[in-house]
MMTF fields as JSON, N, C-alpha, C and O atoms, coordinates in Angstrom:
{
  "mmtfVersion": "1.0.0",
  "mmtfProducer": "UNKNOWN",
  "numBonds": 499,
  "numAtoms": 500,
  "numGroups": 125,
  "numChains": 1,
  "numModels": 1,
  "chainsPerModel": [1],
  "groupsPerChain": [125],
  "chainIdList": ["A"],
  "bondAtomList": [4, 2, 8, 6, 12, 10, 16, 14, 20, 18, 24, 22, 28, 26, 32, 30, 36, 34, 40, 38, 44, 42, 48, 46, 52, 50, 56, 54, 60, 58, 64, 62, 68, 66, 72, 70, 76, 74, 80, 78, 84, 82, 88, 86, 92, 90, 96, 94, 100, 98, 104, 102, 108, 106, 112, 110, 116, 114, 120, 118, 124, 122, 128, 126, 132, 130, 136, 134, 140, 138, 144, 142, 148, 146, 152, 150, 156, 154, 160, 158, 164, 162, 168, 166, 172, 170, 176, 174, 180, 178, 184, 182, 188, 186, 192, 190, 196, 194, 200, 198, 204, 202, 208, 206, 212, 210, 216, 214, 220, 218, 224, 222, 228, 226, 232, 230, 236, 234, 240, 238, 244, 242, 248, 246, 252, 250, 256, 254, 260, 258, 264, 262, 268, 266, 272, 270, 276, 274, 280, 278, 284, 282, 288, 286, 292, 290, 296, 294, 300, 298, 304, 302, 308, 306, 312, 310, 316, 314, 320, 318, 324, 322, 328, 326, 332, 330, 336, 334, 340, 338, 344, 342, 348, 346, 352, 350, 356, 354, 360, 358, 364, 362, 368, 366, 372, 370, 376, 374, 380, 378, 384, 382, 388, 386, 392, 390, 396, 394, 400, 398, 404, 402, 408, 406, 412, 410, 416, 414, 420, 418, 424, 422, 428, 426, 432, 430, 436, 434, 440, 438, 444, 442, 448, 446, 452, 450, 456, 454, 460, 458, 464, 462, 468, 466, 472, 470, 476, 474, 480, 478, 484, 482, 488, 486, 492, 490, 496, 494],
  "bondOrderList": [1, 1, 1, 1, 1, 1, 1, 1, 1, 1, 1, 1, 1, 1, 1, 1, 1, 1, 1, 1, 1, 1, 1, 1, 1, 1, 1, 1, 1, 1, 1, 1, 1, 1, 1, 1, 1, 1, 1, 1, 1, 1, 1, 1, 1, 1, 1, 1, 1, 1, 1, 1, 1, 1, 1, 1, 1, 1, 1, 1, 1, 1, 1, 1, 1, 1, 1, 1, 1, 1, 1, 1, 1, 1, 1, 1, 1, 1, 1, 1, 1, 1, 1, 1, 1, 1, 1, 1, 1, 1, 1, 1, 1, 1, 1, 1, 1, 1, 1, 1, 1, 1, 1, 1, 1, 1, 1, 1, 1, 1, 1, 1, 1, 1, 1, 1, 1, 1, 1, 1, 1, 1, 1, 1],
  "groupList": [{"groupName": "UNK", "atomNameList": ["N", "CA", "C", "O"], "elementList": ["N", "C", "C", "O"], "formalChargeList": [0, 0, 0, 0], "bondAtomList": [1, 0, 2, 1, 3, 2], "bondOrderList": [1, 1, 2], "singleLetterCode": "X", "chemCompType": "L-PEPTIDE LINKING"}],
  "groupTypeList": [0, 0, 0, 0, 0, 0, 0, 0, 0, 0, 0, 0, 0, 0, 0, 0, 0, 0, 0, 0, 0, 0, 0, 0, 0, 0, 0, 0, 0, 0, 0, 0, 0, 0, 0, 0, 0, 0, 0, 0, 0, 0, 0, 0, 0, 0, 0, 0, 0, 0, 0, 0, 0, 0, 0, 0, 0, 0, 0, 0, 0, 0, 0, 0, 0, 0, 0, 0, 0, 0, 0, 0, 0, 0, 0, 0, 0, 0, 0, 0, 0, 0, 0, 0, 0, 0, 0, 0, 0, 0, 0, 0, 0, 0, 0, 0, 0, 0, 0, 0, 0, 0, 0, 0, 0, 0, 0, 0, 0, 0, 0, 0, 0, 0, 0, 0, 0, 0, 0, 0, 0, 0, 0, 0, 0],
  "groupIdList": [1, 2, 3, 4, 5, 6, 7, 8, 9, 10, 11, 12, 13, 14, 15, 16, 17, 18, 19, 20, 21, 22, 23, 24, 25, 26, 27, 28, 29, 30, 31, 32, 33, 34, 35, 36, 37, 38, 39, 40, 41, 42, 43, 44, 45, 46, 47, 48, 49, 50, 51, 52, 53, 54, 55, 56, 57, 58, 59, 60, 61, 62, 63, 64, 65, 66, 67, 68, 69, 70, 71, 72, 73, 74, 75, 76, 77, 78, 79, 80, 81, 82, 83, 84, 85, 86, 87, 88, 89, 90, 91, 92, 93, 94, 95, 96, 97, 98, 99, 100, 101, 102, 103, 104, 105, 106, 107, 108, 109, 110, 111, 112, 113, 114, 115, 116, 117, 118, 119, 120, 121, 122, 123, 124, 125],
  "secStructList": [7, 7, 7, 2, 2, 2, 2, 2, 2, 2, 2, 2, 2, 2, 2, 2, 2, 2, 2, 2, 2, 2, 2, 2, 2, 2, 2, 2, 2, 2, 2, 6, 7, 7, 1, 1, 1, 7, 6, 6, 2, 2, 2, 2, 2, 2, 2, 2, 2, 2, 2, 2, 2, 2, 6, 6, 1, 2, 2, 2, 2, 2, 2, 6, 6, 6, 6, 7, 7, 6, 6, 7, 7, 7, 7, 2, 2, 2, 2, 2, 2, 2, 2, 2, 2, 2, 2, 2, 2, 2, 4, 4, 4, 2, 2, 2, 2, 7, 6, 6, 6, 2, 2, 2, 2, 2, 2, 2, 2, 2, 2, 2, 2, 2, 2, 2, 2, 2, 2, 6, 6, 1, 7, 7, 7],
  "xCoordList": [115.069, 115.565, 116.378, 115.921, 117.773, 118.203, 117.926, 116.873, 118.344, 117.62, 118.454, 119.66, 117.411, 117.64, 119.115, 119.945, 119.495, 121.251, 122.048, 123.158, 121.524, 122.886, 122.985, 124.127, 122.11, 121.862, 122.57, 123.059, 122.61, 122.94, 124.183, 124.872, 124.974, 126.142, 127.056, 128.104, 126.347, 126.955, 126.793, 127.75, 126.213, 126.015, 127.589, 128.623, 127.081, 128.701, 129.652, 130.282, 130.093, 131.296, 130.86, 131.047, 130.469, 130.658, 131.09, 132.212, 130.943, 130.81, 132.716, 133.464, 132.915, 133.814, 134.932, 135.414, 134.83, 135.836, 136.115, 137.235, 134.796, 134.712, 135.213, 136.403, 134.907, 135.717, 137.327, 138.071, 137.654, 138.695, 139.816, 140.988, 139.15, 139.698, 140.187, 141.259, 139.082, 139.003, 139.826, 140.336, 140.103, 140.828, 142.34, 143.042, 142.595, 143.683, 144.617, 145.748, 143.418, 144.231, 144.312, 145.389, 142.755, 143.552, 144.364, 144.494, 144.943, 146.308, 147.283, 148.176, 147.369, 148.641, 148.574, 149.194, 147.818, 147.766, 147.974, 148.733, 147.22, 147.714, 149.409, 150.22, 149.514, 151.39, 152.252, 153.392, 151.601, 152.161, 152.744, 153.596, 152.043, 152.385, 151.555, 150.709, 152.308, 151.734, 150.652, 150.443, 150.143, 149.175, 149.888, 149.267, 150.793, 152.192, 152.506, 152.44, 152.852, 153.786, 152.495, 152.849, 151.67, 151.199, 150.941, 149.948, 151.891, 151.982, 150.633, 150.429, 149.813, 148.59, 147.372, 146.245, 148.169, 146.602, 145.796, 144.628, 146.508, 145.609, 144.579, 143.599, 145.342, 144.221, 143.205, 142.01, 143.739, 142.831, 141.463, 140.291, 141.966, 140.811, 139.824, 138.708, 140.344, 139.388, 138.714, 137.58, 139.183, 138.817, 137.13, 135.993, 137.51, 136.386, 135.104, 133.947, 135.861, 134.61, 133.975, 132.858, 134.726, 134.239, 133.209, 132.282, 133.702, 132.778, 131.634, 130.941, 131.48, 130.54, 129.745, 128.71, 130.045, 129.288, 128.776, 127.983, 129.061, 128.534, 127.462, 126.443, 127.891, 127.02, 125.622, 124.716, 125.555, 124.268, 124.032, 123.207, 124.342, 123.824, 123.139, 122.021, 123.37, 123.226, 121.684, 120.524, 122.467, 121.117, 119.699, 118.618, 119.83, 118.742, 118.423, 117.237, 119.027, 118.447, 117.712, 116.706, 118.383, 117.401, 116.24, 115.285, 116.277, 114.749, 114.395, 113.172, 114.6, 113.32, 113.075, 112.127, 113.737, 113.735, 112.642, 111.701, 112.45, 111.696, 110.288, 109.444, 110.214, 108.742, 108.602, 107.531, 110.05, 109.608, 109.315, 110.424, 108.599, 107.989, 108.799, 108.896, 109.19, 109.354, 108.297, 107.188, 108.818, 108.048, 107.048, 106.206, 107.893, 107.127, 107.68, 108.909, 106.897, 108.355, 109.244, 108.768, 110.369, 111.173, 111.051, 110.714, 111.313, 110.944, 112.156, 112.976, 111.882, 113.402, 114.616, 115.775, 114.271, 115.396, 115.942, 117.17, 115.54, 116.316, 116.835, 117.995, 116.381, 116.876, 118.434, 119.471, 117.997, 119.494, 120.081, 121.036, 120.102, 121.28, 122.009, 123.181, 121.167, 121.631, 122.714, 123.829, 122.268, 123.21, 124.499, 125.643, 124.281, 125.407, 126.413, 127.526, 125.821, 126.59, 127.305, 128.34, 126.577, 126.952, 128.201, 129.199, 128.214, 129.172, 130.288, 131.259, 130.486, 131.636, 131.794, 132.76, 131.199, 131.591, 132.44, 133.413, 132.383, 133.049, 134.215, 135.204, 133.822, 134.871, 136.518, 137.449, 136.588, 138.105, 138.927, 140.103, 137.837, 138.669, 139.294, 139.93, 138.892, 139.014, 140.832, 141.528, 141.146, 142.54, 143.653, 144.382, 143.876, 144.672, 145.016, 146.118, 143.575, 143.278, 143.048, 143.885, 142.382, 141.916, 143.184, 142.992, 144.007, 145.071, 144.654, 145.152, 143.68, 143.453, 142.087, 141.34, 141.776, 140.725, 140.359, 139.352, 141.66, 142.414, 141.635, 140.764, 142.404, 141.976, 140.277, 139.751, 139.455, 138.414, 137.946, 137.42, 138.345, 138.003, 138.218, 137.296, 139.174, 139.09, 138.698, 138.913, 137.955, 137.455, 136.198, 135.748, 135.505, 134.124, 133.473, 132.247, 134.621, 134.392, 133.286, 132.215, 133.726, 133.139, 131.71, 130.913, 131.595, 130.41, 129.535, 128.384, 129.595, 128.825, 128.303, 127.215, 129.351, 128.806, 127.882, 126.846, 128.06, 127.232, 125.736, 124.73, 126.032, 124.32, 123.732, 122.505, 124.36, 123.826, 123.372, 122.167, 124.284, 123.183, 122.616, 122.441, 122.026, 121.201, 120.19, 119.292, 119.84, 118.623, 117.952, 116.785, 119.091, 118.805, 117.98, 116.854, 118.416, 117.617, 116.65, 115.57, 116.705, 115.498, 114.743, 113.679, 115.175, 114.306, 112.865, 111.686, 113.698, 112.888, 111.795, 111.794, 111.089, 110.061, 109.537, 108.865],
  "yCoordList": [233.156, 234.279, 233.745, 232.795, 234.397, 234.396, 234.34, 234.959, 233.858, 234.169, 235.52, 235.765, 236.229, 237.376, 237.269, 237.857, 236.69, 236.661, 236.787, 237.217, 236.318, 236.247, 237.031, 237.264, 237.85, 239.936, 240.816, 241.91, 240.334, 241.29, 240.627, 241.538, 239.525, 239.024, 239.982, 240.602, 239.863, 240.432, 242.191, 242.332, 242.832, 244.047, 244.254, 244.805, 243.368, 243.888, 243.882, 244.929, 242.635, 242.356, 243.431, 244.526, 243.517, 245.364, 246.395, 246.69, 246.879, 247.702, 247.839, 248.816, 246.495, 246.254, 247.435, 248.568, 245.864, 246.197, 247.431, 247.908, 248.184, 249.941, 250.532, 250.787, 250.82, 251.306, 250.767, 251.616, 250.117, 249.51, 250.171, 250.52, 250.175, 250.776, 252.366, 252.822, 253.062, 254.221, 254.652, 255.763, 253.918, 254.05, 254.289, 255.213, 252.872, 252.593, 253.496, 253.757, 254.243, 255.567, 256.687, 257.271, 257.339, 258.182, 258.4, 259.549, 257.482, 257.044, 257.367, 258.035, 257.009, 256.734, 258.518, 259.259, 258.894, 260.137, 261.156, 262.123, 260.814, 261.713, 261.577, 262.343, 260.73, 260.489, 261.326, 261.578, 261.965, 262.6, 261.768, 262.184, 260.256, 259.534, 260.451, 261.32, 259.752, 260.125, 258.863, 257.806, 259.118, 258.095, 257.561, 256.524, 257.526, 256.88, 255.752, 254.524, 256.749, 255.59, 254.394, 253.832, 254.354, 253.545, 252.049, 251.727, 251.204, 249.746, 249.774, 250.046, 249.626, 248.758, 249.389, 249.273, 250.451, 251.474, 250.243, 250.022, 249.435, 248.806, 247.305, 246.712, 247.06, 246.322, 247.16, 246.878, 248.421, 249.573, 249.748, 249.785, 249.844, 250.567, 249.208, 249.362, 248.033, 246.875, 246.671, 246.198, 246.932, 246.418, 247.471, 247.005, 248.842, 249.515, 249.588, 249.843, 249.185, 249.1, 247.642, 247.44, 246.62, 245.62, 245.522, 244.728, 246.653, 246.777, 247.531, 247.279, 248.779, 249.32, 248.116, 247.778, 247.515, 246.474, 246.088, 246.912, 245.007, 244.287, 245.483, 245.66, 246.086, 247.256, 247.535, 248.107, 247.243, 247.509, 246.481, 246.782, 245.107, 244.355, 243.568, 243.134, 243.387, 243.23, 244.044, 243.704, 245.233, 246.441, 246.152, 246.145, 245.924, 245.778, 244.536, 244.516, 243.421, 242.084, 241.917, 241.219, 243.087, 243.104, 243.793, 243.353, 244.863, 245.591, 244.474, 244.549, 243.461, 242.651, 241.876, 241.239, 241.472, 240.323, 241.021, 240.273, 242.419, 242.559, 243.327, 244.004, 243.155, 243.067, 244.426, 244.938, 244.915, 246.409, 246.254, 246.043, 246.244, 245.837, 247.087, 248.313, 246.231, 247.461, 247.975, 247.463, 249.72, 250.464, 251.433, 252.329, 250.441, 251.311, 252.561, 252.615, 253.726, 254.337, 254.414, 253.811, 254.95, 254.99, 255.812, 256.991, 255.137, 256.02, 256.834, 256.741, 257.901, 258.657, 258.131, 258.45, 257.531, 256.65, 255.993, 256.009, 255.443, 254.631, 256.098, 256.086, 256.783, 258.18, 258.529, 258.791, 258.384, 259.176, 257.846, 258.031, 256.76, 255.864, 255.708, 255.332, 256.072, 256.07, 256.771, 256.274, 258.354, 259.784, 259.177, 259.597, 258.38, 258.287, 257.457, 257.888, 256.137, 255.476, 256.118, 255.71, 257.013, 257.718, 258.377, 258.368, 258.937, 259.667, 258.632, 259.046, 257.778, 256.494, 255.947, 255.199, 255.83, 255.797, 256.649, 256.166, 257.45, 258.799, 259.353, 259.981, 258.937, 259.258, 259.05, 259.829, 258.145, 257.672, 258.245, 258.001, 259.375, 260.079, 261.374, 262.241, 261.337, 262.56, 262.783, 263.781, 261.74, 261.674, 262.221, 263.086, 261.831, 262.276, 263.484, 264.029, 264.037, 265.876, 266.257, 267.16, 266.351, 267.148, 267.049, 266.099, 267.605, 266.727, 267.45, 267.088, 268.465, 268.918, 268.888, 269.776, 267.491, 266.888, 265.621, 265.261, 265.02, 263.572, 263.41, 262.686, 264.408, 263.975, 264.127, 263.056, 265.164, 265.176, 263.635, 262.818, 263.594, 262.229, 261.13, 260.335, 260.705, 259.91, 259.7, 258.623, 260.749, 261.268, 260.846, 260.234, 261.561, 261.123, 260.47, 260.578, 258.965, 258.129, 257.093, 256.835, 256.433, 256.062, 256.466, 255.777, 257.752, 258.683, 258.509, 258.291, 258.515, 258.217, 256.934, 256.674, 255.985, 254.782, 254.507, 253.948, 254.841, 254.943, 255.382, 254.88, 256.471, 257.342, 256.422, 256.372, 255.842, 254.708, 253.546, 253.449, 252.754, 251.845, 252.495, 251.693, 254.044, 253.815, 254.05, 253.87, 254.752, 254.791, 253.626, 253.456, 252.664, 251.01, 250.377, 249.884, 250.475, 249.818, 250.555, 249.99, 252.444, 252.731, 253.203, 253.742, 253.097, 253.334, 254.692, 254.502, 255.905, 256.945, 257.735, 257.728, 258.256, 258.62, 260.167, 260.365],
  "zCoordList": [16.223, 16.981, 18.169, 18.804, 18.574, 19.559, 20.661, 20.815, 21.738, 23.238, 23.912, 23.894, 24.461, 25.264, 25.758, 25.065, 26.713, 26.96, 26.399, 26.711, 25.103, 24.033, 23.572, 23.175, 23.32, 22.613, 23.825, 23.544, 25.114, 26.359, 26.167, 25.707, 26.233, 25.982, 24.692, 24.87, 23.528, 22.197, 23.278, 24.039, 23.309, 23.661, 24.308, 23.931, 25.685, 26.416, 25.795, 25.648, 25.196, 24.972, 24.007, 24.538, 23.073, 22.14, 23.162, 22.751, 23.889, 24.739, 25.442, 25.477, 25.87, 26.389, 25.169, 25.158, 24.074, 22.902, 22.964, 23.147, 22.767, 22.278, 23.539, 23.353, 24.559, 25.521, 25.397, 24.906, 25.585, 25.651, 24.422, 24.561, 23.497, 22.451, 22.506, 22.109, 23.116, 22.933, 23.896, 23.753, 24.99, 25.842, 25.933, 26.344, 25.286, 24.469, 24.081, 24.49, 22.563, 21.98, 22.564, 22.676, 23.204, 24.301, 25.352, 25.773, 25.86, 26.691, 25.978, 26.499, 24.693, 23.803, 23.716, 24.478, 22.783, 22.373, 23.772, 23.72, 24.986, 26.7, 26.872, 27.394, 26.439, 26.665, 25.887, 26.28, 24.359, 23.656, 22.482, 21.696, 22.463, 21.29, 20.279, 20.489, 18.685, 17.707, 16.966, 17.561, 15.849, 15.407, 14.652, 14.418, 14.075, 12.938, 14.307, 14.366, 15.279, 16.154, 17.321, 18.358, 16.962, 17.504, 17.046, 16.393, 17.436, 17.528, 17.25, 16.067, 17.785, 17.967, 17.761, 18.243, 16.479, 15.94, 15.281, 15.601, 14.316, 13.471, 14.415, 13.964, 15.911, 16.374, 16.923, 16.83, 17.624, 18.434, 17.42, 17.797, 16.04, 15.336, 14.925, 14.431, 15.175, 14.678, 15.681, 15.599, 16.624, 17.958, 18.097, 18.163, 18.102, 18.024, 17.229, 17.561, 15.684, 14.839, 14.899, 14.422, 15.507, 15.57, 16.915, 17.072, 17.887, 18.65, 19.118, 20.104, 18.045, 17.45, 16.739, 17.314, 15.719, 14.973, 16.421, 16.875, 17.246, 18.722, 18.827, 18.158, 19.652, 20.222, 19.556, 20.163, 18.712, 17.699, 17.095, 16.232, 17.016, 16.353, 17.903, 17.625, 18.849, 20.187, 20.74, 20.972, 20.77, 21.035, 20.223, 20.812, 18.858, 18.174, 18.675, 19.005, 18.882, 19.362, 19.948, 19.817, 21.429, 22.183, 22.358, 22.997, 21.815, 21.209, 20.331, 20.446, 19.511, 19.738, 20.125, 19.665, 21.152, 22.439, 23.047, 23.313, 23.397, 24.521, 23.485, 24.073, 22.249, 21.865, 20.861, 20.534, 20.425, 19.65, 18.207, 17.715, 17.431, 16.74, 15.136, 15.185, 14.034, 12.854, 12.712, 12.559, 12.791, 12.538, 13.535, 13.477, 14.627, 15.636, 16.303, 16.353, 16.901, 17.007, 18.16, 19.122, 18.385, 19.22, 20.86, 20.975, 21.731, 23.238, 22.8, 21.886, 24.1, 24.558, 24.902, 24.633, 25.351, 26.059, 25.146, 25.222, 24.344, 22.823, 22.012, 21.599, 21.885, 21.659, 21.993, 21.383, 23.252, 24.097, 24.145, 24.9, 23.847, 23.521, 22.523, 22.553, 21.257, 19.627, 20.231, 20.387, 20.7, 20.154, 21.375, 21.2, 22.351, 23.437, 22.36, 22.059, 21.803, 21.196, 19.669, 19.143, 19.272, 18.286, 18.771, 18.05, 19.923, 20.219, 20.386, 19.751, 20.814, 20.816, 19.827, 19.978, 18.352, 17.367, 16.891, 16.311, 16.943, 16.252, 17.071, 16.693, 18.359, 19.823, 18.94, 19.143, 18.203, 18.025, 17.111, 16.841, 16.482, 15.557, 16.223, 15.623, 18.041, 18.698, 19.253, 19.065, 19.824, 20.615, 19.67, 20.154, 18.39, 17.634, 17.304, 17.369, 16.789, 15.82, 16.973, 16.967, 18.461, 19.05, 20.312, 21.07, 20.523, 21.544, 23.253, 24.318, 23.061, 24.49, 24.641, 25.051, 24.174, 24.369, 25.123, 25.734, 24.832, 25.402, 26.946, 27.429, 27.346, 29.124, 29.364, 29.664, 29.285, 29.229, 29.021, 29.778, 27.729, 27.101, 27.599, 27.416, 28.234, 29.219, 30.246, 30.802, 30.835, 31.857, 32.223, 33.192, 30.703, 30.181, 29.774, 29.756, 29.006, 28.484, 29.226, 28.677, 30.757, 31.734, 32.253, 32.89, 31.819, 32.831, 31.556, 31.937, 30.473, 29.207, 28.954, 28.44, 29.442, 29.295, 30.291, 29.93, 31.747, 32.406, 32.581, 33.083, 31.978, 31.553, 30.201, 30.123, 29.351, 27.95, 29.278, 29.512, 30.054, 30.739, 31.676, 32.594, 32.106, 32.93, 32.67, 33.492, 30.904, 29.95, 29.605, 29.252, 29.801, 29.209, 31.025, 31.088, 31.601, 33.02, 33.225, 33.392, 33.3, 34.019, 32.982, 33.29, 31.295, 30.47, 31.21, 31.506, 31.258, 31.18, 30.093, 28.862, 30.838, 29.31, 28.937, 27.925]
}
């Protein structure tokens, strides 16, 4: 097994990617670009699923770095991180089809990630 840092290491840098990404396209798409015309759809979209992959291969690491055992079940707080990160998975299919969604979305992107690490530090119950 890995050491603890290196699961919080993989995490961020997931984290990074995926923001970064999502960012990316909703900028492009706030400007009134289209999804044809975006140069850098095909790194934007690797970038995200590659950082979805991080994000969860990381996360699980560290649930068992810190002792969660298969099969055991899940707090709240691991709860409300799935559905946060769920929502940033799926976030990237939003900027394109939804176009008066964009700004919100950029808006919110930050304040989401924020509330995912503050379930992860103060792990509420």
């Amino acid at each position: 097994m890995l050491p603890y840092a290196f699961y919080k290491l993989v995490h961020v840098l997931g984290i990074a990617l995926t923001l970064t990404a999502l960012g990316g396209m909703t900028v492009h798409a706030l400007n009134g670009g289209m999804k044809a015309e975006n140069a850098a759809r095909k790194l934007l979209i690797g970038m995200h699923g590659f950082g979805v992959f991080l994000i969860l291969l990381g996360g699980f690491g560290l649930l068992a770095r810190i002792g969660f055992a298969h099969g055991s079940g899940f707090p709240l707080w691991l709860w409300v991180k799935l559905g946060l990160w769920t929502v940033f998975a799926v976030a990237a299919a939003l900027p394109y089809r939804m176009r008066a969604a964009t700004r919100p979305l950029l808006l919110m992107l930050p304040l989401l990630a924020m509330a995912a690490a503050g379930m992860a530090v103060y792990k509420p119950t």
